[in-house]
LOLUMPA-452591 format. One line per 4 residues: number of its first residue (from 1); their letters; for each residue x, y, z of C-alpha. Coordinates in pm, 1 decimal. Last residue first. Example, Ala and Ser with C-alpha at 12.3 -4.5 7.8 and 13.67 -1.06 7.14 Angstrom:
BEGIN
2	SA	1367.0,-106.0,714.0; 1230.0,-450.0,780.0 .
This chain:
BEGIN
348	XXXX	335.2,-1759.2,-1230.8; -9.0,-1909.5,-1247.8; -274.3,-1627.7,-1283.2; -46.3,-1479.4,-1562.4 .
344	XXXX	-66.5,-1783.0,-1791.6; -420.5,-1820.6,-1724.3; -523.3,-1483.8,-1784.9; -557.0,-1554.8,-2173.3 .
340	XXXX	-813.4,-1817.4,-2091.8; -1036.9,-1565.4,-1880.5; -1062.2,-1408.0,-2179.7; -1151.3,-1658.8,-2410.0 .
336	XXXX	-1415.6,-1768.3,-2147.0; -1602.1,-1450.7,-2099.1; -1612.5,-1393.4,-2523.3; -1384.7,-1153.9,-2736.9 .
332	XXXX	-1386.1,-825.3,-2882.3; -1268.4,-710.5,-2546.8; -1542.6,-424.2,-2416.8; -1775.6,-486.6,-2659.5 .
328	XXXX	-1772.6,-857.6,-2637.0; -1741.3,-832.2,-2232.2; -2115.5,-666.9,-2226.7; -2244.9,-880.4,-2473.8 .
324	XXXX	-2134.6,-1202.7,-2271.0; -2256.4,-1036.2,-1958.9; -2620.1,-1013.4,-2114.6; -2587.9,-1343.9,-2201.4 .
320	XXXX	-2488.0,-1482.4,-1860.7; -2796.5,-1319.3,-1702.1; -2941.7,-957.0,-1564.6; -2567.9,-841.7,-1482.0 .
316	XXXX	-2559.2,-665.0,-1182.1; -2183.4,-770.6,-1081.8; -2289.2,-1069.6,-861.3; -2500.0,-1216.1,-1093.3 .
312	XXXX	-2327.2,-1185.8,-1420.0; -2025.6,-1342.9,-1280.6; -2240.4,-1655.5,-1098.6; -2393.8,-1675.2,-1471.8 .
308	XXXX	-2012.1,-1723.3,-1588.1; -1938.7,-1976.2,-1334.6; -1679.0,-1899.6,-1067.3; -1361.1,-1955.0,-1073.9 .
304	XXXX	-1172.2,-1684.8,-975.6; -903.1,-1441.8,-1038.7; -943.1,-1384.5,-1434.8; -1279.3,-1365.4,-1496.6 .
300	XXXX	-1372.4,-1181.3,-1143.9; -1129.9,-895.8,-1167.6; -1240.2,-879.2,-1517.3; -1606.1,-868.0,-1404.7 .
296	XXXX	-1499.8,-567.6,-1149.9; -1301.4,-378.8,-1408.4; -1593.6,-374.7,-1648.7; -1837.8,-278.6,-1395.8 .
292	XXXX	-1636.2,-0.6,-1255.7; -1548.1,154.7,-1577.6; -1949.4,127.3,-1716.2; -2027.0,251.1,-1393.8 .
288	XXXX	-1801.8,543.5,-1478.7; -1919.0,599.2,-1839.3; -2333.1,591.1,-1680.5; -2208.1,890.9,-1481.7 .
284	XXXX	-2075.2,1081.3,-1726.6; -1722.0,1189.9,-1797.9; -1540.0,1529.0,-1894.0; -1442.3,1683.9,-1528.7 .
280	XXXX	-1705.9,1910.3,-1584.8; -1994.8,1691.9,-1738.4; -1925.7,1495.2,-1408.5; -1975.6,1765.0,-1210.2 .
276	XXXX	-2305.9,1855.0,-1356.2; -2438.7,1508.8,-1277.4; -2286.0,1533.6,-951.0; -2518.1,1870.8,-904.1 .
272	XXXX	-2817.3,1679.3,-1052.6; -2809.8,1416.8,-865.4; -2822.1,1661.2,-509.5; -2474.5,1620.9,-323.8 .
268	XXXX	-2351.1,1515.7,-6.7; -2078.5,1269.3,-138.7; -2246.5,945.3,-11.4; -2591.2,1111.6,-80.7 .
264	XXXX	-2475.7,1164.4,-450.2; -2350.5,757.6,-443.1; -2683.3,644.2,-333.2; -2907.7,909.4,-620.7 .
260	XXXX	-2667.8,775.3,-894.3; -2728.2,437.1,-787.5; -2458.8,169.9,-790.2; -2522.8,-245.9,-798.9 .
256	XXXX	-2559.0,-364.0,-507.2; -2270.1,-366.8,-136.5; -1909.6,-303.3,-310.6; -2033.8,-107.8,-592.3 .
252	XXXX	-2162.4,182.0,-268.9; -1760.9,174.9,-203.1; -1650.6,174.3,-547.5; -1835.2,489.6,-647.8 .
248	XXXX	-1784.8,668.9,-335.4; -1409.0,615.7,-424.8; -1477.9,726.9,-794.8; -1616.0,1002.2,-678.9 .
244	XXXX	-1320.6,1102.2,-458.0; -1079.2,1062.3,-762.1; -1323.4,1274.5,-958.6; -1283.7,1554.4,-670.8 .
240	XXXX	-910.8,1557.3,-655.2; -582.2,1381.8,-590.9; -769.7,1062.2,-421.1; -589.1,772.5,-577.7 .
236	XXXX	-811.7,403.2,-587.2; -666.1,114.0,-582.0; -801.2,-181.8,-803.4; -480.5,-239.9,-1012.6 .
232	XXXX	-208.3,-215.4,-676.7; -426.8,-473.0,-464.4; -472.0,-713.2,-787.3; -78.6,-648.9,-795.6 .
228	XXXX	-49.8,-748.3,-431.0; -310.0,-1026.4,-421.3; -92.4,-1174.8,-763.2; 239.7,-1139.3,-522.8 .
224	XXXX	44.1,-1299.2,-227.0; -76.3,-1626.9,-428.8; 262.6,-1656.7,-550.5; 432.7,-1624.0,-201.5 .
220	XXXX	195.7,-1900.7,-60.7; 296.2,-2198.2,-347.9; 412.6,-2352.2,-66.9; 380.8,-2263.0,313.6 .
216	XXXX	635.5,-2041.0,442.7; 550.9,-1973.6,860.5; 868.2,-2159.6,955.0; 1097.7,-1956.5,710.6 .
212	XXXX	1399.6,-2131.6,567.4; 1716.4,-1962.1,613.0; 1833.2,-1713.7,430.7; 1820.9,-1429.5,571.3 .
208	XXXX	2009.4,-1552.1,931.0; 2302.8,-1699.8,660.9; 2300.7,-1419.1,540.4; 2416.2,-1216.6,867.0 .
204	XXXX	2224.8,-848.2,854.2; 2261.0,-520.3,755.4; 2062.9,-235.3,770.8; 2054.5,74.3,489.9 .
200	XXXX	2007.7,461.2,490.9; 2215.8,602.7,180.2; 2498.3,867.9,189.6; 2545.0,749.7,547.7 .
196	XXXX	2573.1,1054.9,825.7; 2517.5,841.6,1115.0; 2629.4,523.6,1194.1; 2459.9,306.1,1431.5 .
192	XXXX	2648.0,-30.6,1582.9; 2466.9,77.4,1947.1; 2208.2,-235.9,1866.4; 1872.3,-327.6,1973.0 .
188	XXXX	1732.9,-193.9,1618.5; 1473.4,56.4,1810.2; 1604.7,21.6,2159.6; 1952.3,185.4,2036.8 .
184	XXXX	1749.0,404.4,1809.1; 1597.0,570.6,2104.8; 1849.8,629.8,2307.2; 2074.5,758.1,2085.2 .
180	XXXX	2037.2,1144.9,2188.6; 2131.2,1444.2,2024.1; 2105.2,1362.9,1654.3; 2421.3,1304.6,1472.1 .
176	XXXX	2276.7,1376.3,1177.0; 2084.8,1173.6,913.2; 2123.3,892.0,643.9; 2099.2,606.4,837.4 .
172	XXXX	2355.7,349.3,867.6; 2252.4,23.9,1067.1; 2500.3,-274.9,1099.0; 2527.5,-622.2,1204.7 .
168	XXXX	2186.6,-625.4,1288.7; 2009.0,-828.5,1553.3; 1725.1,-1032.3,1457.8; 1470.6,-1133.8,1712.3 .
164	XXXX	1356.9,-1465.6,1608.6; 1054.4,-1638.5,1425.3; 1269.8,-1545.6,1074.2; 925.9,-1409.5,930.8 .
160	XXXX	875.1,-1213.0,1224.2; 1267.4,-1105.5,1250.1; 1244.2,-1017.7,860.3; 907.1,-845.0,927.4 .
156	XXXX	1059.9,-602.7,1289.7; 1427.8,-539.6,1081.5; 1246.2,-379.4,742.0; 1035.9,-206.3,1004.0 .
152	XXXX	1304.3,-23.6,1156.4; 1471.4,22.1,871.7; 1166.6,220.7,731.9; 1116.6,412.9,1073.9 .
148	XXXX	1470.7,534.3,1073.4; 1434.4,638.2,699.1; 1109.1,809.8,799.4; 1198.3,973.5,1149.8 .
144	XXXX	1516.0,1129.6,935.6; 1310.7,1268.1,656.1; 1025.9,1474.8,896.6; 1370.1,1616.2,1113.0 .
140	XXXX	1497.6,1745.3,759.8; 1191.2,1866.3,646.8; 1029.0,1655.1,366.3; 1046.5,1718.7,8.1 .
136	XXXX	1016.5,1322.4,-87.2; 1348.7,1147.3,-196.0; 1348.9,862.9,43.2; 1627.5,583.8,-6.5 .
132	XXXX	1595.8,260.1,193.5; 1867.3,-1.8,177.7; 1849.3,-402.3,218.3; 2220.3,-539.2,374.5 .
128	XXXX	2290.4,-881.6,293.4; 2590.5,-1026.8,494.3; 2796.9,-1314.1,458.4; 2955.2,-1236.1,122.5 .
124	XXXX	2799.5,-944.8,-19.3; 2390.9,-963.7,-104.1; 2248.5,-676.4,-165.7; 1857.7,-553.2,-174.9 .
120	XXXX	1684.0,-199.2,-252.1; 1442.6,-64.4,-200.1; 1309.2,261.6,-301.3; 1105.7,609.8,-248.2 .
116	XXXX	986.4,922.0,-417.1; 802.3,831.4,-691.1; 723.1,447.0,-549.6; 477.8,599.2,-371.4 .
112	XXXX	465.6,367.8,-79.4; 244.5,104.2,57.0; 161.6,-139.1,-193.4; 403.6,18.3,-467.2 .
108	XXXX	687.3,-136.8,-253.3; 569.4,-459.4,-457.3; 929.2,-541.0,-592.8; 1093.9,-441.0,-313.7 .
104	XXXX	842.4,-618.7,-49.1; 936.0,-946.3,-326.4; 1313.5,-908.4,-251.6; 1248.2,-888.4,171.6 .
100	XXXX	1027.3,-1208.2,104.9; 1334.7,-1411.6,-79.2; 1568.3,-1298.1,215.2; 1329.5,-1356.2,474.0 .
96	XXXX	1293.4,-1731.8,343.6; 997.8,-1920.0,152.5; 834.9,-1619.0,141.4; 531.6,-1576.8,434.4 .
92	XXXX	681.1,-1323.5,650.9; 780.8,-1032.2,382.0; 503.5,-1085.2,120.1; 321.6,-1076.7,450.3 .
88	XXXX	347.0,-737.9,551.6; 335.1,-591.9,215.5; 8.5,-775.2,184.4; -108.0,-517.7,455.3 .
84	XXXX	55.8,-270.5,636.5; -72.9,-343.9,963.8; -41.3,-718.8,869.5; 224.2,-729.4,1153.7 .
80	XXXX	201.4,-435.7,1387.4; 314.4,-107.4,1295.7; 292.0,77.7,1653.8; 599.8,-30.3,1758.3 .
76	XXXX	745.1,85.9,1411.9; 586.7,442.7,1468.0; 669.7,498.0,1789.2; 1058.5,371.5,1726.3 .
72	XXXX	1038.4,634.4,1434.4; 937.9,937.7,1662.9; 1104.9,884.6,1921.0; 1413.0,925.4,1685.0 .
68	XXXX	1259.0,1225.3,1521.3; 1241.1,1423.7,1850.2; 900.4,1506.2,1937.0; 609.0,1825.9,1847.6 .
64	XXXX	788.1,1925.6,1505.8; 874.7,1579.8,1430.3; 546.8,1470.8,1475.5; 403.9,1784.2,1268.8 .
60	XXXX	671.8,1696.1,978.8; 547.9,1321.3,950.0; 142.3,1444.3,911.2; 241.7,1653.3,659.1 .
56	XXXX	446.1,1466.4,433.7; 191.6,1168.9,506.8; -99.4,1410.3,356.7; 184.6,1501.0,85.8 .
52	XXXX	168.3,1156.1,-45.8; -159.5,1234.2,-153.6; -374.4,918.4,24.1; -429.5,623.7,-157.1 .
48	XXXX	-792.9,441.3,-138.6; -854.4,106.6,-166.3; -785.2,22.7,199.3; -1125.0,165.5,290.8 .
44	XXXX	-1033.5,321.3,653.9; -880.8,634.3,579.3; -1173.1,737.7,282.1; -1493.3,725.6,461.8 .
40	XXXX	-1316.1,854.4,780.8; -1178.7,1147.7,561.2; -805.5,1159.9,632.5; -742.7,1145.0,242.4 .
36	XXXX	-670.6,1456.6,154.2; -610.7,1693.8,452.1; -855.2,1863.0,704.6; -783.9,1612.8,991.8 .
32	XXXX	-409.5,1789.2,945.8; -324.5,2050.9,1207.3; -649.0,2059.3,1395.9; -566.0,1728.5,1536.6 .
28	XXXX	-357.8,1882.0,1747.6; 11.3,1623.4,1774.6; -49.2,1462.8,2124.2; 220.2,1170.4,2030.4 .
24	XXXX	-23.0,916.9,2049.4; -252.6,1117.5,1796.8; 51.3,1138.2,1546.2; 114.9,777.6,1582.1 .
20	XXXX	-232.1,668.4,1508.2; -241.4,891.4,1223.4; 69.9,806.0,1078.0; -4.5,449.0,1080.6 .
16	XXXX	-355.9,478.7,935.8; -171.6,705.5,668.3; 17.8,349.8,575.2; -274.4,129.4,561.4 .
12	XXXX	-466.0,382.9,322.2; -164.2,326.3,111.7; 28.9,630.0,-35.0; 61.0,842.7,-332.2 .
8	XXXX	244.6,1097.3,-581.7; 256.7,740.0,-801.6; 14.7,542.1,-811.9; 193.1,238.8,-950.0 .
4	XXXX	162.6,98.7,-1276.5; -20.4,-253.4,-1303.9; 286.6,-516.3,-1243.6; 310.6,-805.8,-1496.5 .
């Protein structure tokens, strides 16, 4: 089962890429380093999700400062494989591009906010053609740089996974005529563009898509969908200050057990003041470690196999009994019954 997407947010991995692309273009700085998400602390931990309007933001300053077609062949040169993360290799590690391009759909959650965006896949005759639609508020330059970008990578991880440059039979993007087709020709390596489409899409032979990928291993694609949704559960959306707490949280829970007085230097704050904000936003601070600890031994219980005293050690746990109290309350049942009834969904 897929955990619920974040939805009104991005990847970490994915506002990385606007970033980069935005300070290779010249963009000012001053024009969104003050925006959710672009916090050093918070960009580089790829647990965190960015408001999708930071990437709104970011996109429409690019295509304010350069045309929206240099724009998207920047930002797909830029996205290097495993840039975007298990995305990336859901893609170049399925058994064939085709099957890896249908799993990317399924786990667009990864990098996008599902809200306002889609994939989707068809097969007809010899071609397959996989479609992008974008309904974020972006301007109109902003929303053509995005659904060239997203073909554009679609194209760059089915050629990776493929070992070959693919060529398209066909791009359509959504968009204008825009002035020059430079750009897009070197983008997709094709002049068969289209322009005006009612829904941005690239098509390819599929016979190309479904051939046999030299980098599949087996059982590899299984092992990436369960990283993906273990990605998607543990995530971390920064809408407002409790979301940023709970990022701080996380972090300092990555390294020892949390301490109030660690995580209030983190955010800059006295105890007592994050204390106070905690009674604010209606939690406590000894409910939130209580959150983080229990979602940390499940993580553990049901994706590894490590001993249950090895659990209780490395998530603060004084000894296996203590743990087996702990999980009792939460579950109403016992370490190993629990990590039992994960089996099933640990194997598919």
């Amino acid at each position: 089962m897929i955990p619920p997407a974040h939805e009104g947010t991005t990847s970490s991995a994915l506002t990385r890429l606007n970033v980069n692309a935005a300070r290779l273009l010249g963009v000012p700085a001053k024009g969104y380093a003050h925006l959710l998400g672009l916090a050093p602390e918070h960009l580089n931990d790829d647990l965190c999700r960015a408001p999708t309007t930071t990437s709104i933001r970011i996109a429409e300053l690019m295509t304010a400062h350069t045309a929206w077609p240099e724009v998207a062949l920047l930002m797909t040169q830029q996205s290097g494989i495993g840039s975007l993360g298990v995305w990336d290799y859901l893609i170049t590690c399925a058994p064939s591009p085709l099957e890896g391009i249908r799993d990317a759909a399924t786990y667009l959650a990864t990098v996008l906010d599902v809200g306002t965006g889609s994939i989707e896949v068809i097969e007809h005759g010899r071609h397959v053609s996989v479609s992008h639609d974008n309904g974020a508020d972006l301007t109109f330059e902003a929303a053509c740089a995005v659904r060239a970008c997203a073909l554009g990578l679609f194209q760059s991880r089915l050629g990776h996974a493929a070992r070959r440059h693919l060529v398209p039979v066909h791009v359509a993007l959504a968009t204008e005529v825009p002035r020059s087709h430079d750009a897009l020709i070197e983008l997709y390596g094709t002049r068969a563009i289209d322009f005006e489409a009612p829904v941005s899409s690239i098509t390819f032979r599929a016979a190309d898509l479904k051939a046999p990928s030299p980098l599949s291993q087996p059982g590899l694609s299984a092992v990436l969908r369960r990283h993906a949704e273990q990605t998607l559960a543990t995530s971390i959306p920064l809408r407002g200050w409790l979301d940023l707490f709970r990022a701080a949280l996380a972090s300092a829970h990555e390294t020892a057990p949390p301490t109030l007085s660690a995580v209030a230097q983190r955010m800059s704050l006295s105890t007592r003041t994050l204390q106070r904000r905690l009674e604010e936003h209606g939690t406590t601070w000894s409910g939130e470690v209580e959150d983080i600890r229990r979602a940390h031994v499940t993580g553990l219980l049901h994706d590894t196999d490590l001993s249950i005293n090895a659990v209780a050690a490395r998530t603060g746990y004084a000894d296996a009994r203590a743990l087996r109290r702990a999980v009792q309350r939460w579950y109403g049942q016992t370490p190993a019954t629990l990590r039992r009834t994960a089996q099933p969904q640990r194997c598919q």
